[in-house]
mmCIF file as gemmi writes it, N, C-alpha and C atoms, coordinates in Angstrom:
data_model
loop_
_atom_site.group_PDB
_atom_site.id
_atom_site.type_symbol
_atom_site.label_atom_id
_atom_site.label_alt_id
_atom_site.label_comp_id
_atom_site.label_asym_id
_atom_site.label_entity_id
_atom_site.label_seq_id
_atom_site.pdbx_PDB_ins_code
_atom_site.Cartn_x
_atom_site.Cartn_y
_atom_site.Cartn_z
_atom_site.occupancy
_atom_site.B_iso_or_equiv
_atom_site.pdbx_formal_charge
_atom_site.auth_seq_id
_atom_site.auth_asym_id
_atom_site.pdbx_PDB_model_num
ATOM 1 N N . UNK Axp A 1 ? -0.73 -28.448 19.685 1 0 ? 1 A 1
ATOM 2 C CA . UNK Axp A 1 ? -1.814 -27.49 19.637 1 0 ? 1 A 1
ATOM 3 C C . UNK Axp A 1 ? -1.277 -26.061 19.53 1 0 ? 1 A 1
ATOM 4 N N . UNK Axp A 2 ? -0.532 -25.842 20.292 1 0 ? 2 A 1
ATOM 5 C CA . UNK Axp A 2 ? 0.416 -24.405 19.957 1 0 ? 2 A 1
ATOM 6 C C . UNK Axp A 2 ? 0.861 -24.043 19.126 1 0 ? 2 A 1
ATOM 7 N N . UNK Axp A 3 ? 1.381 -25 18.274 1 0 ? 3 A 1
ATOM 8 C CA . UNK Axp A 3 ? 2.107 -25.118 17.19 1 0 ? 3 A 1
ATOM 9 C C . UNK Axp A 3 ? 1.27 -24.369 15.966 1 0 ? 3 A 1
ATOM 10 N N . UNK Axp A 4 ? -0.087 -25.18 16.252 1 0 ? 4 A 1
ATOM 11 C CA . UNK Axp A 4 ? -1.611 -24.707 15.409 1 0 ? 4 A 1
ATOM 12 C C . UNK Axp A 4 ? -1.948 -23.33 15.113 1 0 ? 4 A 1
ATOM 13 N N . UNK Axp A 5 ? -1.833 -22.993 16.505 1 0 ? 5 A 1
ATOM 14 C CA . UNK Axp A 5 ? -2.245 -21.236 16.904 1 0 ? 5 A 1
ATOM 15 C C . UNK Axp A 5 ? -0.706 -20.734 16.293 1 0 ? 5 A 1
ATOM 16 N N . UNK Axp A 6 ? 0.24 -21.067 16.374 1 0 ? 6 A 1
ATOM 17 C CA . UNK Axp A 6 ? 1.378 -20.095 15.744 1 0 ? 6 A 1
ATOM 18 C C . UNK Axp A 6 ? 1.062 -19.943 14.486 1 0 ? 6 A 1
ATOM 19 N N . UNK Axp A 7 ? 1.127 -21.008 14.202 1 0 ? 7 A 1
ATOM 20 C CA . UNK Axp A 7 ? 0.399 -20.817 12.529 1 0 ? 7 A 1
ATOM 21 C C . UNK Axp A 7 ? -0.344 -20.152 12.037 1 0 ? 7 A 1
ATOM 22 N N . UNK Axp A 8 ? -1.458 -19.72 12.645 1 0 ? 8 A 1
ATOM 23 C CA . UNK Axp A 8 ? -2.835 -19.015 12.783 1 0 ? 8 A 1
ATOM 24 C C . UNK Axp A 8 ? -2.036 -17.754 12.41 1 0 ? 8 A 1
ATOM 25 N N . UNK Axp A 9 ? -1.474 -17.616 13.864 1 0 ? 9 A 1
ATOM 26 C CA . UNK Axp A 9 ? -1.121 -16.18 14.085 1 0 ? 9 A 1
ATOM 27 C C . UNK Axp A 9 ? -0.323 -15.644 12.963 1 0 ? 9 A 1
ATOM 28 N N . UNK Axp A 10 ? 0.308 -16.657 12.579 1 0 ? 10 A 1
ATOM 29 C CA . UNK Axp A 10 ? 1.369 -15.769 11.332 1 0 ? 10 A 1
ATOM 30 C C . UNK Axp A 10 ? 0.514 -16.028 10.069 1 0 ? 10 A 1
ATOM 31 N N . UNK Axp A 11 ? -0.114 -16.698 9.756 1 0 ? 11 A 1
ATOM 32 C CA . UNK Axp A 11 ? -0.886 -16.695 8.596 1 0 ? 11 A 1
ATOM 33 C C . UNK Axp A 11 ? -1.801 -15.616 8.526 1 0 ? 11 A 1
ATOM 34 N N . UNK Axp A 12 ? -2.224 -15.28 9.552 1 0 ? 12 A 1
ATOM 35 C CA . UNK Axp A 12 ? -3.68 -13.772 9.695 1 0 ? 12 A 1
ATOM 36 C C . UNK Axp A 12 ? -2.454 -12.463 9.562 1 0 ? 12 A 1
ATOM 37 N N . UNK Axp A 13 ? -1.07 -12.853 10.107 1 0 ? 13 A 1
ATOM 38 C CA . UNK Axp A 13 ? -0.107 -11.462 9.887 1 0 ? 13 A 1
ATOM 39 C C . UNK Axp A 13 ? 0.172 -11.536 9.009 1 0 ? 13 A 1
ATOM 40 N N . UNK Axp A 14 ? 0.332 -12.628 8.142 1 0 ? 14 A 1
ATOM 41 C CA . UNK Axp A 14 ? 0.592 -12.402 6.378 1 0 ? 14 A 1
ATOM 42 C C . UNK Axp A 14 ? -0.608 -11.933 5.635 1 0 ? 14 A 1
ATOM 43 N N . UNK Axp A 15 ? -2.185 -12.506 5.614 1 0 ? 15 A 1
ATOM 44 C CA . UNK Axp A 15 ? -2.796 -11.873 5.101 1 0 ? 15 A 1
ATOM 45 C C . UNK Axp A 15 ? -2.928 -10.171 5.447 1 0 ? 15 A 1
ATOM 46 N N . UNK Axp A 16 ? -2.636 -9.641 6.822 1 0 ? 16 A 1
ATOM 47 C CA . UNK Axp A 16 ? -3.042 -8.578 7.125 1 0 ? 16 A 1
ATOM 48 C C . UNK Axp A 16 ? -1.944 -7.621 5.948 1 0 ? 16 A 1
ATOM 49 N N . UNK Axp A 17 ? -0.636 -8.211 6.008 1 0 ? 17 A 1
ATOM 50 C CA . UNK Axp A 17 ? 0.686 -7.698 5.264 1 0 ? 17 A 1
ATOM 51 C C . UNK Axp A 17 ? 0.251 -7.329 3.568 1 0 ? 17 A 1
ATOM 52 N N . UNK Axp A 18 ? -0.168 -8.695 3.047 1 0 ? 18 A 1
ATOM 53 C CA . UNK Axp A 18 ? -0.441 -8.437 2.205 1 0 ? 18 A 1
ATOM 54 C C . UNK Axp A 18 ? -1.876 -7.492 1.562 1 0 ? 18 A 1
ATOM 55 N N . UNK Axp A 19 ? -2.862 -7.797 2.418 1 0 ? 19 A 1
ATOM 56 C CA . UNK Axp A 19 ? -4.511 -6.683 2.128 1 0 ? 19 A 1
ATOM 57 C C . UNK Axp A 19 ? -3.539 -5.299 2.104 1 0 ? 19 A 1
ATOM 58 N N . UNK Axp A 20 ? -2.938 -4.999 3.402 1 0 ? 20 A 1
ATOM 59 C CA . UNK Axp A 20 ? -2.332 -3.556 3.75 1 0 ? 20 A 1
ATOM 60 C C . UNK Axp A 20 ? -1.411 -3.322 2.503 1 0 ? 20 A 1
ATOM 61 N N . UNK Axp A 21 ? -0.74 -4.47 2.215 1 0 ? 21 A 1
ATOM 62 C CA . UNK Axp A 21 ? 0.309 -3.834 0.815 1 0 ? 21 A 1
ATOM 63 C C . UNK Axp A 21 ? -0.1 -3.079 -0.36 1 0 ? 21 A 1
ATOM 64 N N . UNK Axp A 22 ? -1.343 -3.543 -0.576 1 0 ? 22 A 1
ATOM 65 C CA . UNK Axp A 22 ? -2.24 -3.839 -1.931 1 0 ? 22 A 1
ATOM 66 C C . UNK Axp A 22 ? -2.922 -2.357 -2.277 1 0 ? 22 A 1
ATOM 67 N N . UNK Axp A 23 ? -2.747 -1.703 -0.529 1 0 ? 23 A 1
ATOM 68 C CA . UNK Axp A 23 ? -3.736 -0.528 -0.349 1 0 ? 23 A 1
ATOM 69 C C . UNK Axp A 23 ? -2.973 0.751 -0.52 1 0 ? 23 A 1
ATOM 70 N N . UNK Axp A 24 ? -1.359 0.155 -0.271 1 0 ? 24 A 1
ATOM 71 C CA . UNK Axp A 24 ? -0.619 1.458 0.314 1 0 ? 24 A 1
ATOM 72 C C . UNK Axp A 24 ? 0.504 1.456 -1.005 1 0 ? 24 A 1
ATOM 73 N N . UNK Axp A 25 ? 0.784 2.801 -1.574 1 0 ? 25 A 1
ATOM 74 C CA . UNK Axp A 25 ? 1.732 2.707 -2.29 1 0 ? 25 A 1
ATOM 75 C C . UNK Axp A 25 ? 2.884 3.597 -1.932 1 0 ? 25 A 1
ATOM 76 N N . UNK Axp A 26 ? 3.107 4.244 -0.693 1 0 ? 26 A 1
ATOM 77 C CA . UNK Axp A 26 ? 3.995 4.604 -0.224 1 0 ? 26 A 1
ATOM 78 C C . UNK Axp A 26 ? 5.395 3.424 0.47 1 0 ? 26 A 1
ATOM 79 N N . UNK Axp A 27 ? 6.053 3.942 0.892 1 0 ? 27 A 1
ATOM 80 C CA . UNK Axp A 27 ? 7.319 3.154 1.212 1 0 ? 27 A 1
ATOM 81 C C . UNK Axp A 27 ? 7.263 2.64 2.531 1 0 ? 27 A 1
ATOM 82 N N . UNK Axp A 28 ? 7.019 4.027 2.978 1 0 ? 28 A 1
ATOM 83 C CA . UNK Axp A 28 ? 7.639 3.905 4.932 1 0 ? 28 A 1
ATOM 84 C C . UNK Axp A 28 ? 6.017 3.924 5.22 1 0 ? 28 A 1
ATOM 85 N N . UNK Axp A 29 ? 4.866 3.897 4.547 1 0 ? 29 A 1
ATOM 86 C CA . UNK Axp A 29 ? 3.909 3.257 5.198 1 0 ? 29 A 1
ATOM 87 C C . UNK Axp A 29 ? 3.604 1.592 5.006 1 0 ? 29 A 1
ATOM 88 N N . UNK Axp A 30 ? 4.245 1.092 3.942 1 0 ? 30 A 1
ATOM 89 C CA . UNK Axp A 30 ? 4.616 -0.012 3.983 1 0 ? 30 A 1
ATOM 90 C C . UNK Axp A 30 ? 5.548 -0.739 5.356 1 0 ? 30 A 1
ATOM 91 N N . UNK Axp A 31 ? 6.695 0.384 5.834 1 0 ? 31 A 1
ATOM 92 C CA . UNK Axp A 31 ? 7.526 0.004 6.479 1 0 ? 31 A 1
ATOM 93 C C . UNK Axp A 31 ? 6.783 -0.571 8.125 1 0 ? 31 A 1
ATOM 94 N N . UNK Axp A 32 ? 6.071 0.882 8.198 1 0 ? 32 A 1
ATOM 95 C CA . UNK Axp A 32 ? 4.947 0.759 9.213 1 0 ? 32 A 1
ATOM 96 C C . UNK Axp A 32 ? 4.295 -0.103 9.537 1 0 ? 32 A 1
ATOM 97 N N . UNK Axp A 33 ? 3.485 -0.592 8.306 1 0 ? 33 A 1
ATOM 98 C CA . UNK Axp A 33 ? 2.356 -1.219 8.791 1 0 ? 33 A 1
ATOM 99 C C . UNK Axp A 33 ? 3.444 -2.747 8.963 1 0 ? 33 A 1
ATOM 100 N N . UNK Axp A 34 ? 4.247 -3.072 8.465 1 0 ? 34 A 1
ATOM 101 C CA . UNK Axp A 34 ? 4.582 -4.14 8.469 1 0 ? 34 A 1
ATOM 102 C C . UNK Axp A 34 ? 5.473 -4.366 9.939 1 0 ? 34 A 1
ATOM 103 N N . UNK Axp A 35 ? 5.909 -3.199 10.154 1 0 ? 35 A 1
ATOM 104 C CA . UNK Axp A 35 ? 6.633 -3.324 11.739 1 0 ? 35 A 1
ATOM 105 C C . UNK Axp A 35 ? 5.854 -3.737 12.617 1 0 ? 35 A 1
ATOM 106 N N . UNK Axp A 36 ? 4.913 -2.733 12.926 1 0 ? 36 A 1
ATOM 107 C CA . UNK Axp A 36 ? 3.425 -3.009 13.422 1 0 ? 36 A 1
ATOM 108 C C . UNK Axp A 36 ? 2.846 -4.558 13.68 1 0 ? 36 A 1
ATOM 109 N N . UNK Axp A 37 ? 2.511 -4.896 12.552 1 0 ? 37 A 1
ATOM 110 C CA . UNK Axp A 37 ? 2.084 -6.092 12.073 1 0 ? 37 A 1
ATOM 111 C C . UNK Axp A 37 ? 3.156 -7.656 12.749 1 0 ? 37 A 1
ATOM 112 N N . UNK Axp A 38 ? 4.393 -7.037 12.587 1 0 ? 38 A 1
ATOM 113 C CA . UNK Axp A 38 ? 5.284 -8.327 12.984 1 0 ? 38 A 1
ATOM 114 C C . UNK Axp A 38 ? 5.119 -7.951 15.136 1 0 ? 38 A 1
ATOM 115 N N . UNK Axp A 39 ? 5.502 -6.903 15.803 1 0 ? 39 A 1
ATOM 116 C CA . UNK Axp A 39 ? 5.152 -6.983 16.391 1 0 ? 39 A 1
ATOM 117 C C . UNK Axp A 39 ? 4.105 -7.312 17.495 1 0 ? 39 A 1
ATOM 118 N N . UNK Axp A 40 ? 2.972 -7.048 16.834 1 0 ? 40 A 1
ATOM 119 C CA . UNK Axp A 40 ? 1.866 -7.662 17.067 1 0 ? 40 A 1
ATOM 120 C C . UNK Axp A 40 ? 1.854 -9.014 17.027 1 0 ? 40 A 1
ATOM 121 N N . UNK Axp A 41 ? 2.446 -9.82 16.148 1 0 ? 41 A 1
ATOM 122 C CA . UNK Axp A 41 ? 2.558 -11.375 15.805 1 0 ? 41 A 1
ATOM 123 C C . UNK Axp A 41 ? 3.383 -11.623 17.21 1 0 ? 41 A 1
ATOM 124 N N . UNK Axp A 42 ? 4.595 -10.559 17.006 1 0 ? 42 A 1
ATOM 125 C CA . UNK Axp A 42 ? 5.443 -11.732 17.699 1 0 ? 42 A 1
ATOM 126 C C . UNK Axp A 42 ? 4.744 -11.405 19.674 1 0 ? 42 A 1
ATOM 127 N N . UNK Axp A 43 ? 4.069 -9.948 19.785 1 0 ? 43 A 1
ATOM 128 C CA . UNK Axp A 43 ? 3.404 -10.285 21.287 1 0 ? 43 A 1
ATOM 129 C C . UNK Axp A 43 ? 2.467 -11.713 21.222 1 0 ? 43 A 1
ATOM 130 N N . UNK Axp A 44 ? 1.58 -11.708 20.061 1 0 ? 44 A 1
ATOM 131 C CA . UNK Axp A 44 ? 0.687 -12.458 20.188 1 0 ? 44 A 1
ATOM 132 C C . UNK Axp A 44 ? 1.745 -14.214 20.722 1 0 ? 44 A 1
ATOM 133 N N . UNK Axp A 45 ? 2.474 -14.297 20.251 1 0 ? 45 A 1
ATOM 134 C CA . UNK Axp A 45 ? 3.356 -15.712 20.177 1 0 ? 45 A 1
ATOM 135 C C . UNK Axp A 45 ? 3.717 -16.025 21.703 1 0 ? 45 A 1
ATOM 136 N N . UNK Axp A 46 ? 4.591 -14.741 22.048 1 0 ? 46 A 1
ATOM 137 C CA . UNK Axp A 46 ? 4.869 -14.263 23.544 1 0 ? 46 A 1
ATOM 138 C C . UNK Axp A 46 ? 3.923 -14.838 24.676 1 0 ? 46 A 1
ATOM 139 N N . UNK Axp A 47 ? 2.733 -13.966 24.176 1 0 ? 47 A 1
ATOM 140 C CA . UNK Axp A 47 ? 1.355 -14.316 25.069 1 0 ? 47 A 1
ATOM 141 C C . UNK Axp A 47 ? 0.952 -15.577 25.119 1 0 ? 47 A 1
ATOM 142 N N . UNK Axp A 48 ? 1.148 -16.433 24.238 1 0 ? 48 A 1
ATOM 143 C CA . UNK Axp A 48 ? 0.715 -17.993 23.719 1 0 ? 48 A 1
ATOM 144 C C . UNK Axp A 48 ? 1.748 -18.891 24.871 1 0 ? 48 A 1
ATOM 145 N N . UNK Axp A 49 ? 2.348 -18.399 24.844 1 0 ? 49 A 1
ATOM 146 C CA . UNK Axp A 49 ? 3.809 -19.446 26.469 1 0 ? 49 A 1
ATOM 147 C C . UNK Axp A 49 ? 3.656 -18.555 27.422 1 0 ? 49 A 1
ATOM 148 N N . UNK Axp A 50 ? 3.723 -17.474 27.93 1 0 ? 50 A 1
ATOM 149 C CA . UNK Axp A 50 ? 3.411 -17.041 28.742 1 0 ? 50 A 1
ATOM 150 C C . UNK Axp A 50 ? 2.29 -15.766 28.941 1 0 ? 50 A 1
ATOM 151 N N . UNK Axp A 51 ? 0.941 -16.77 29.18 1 0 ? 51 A 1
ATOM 152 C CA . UNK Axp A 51 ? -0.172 -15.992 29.532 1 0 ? 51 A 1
ATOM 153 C C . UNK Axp A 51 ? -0.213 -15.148 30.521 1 0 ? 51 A 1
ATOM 154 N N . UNK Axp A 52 ? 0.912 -14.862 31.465 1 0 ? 52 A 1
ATOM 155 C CA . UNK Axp A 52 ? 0.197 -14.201 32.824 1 0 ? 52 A 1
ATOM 156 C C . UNK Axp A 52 ? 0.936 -12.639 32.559 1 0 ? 52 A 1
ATOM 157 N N . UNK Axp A 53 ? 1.889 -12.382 30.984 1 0 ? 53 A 1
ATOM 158 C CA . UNK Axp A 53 ? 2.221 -11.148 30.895 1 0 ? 53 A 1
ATOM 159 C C . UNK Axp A 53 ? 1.183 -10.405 30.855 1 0 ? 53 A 1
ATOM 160 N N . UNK Axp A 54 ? 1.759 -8.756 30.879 1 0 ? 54 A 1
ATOM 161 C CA . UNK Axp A 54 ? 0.648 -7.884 30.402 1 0 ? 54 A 1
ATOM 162 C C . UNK Axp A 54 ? 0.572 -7.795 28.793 1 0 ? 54 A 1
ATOM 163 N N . UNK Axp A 55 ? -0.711 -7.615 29.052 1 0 ? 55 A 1
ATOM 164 C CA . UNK Axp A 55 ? -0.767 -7.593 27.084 1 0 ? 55 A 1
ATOM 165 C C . UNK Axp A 55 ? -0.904 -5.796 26.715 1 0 ? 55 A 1
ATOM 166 N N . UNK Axp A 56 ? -1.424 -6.137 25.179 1 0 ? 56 A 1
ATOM 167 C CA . UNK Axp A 56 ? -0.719 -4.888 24.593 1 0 ? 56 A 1
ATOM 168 C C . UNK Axp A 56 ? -1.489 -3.838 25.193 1 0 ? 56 A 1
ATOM 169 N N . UNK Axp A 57 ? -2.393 -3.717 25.61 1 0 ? 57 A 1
ATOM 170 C CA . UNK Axp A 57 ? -3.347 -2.086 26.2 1 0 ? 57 A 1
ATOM 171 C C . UNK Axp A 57 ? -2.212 -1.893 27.48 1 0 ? 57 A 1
ATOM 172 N N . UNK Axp A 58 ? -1.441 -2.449 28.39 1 0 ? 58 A 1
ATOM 173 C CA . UNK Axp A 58 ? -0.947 -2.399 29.163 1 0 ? 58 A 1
ATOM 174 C C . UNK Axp A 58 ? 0.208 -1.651 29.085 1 0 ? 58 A 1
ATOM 175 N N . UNK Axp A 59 ? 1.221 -2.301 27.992 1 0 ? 59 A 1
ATOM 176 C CA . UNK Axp A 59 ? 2.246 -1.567 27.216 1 0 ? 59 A 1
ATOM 177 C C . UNK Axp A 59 ? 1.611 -0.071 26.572 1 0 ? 59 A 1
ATOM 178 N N . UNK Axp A 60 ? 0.821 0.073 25.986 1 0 ? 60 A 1
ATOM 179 C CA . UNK Axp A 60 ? 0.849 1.339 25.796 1 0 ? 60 A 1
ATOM 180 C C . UNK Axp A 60 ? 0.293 2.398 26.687 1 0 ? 60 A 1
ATOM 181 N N . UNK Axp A 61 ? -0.588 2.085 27.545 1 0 ? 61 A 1
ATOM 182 C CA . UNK Axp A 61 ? -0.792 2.557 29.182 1 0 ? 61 A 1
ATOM 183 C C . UNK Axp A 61 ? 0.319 3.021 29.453 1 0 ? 61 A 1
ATOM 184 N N . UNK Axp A 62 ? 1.382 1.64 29.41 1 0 ? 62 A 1
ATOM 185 C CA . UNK Axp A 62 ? 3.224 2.181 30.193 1 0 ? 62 A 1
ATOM 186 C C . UNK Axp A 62 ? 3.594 3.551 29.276 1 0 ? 62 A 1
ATOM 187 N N . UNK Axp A 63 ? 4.176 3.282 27.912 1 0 ? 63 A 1
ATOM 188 C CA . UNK Axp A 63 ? 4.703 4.065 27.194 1 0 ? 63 A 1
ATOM 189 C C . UNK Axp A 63 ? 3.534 5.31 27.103 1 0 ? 63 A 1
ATOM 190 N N . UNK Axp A 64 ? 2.137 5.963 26.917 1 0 ? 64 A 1
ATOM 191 C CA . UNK Axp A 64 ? 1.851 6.361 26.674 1 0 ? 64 A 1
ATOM 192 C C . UNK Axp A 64 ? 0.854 7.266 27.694 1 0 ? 64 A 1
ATOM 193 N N . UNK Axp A 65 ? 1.073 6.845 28.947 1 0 ? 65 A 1
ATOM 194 C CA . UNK Axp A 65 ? 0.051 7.423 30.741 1 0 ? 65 A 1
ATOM 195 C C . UNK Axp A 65 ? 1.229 8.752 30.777 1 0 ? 65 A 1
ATOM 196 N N . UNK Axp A 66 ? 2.369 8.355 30.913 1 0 ? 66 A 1
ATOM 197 C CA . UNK Axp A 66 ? 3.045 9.888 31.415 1 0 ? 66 A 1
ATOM 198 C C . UNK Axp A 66 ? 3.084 10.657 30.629 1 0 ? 66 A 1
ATOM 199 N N . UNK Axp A 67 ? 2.489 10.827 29.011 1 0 ? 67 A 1
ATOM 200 C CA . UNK Axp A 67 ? 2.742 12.039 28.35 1 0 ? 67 A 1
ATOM 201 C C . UNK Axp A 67 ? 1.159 12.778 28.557 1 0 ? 67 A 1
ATOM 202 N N . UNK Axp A 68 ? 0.225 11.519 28.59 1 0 ? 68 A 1
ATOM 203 C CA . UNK Axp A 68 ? -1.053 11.658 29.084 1 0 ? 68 A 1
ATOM 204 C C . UNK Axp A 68 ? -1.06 12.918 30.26 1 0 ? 68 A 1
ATOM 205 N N . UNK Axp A 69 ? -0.098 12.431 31.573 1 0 ? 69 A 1
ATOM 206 C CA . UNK Axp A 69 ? 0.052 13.277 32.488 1 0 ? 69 A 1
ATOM 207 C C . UNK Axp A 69 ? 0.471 14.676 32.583 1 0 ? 69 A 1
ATOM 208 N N . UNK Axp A 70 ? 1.795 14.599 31.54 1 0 ? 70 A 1
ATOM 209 C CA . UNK Axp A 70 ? 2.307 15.815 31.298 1 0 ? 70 A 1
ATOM 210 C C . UNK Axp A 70 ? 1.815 16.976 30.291 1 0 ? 70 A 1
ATOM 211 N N . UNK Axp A 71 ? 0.618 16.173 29.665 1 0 ? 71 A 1
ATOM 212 C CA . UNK Axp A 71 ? 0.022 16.99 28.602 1 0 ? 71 A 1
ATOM 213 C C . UNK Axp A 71 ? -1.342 17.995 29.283 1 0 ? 71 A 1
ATOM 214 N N . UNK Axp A 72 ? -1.771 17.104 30.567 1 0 ? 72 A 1
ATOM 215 C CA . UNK Axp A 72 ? -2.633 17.888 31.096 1 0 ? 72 A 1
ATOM 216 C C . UNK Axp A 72 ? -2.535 18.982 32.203 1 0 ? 72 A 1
């Protein structure tokens, strides 16, 4: 059954790869969206064996609360 959902997951990150390719004719927004895109896959995979991590709003909470702090 896991196996199923991996599949999923990388098949919806290939279509997303390719719609986004189709749109963008720059380089390093290509580079972007596709970094993006694999990361996202590979949390999503992560999350699939171990459910009790934090997911992604959490991570960017981490990386992104103290500039929050220091900006105000």
């Amino acid at each position: 059954m896991k196996m199923a959902m991996i599949l999923g997951i990388l098949l919806l990150s290939a279509a997303i790869i390719i719609v986004e390719f189709r749109g963008s004719k720059a380089k390093k927004a290509r580079q972007v969206i596709a970094g993006i895109t694999f990361t996202a896959a590979g949390l999503a995979i992560l999350l699939l064996f171990q459910p009790g991590l934090p997911g992604p709003t959490e991570l960017v909470k981490l990386l992104f609360g103290r500039i929050d702090l220091i900006m105000k």
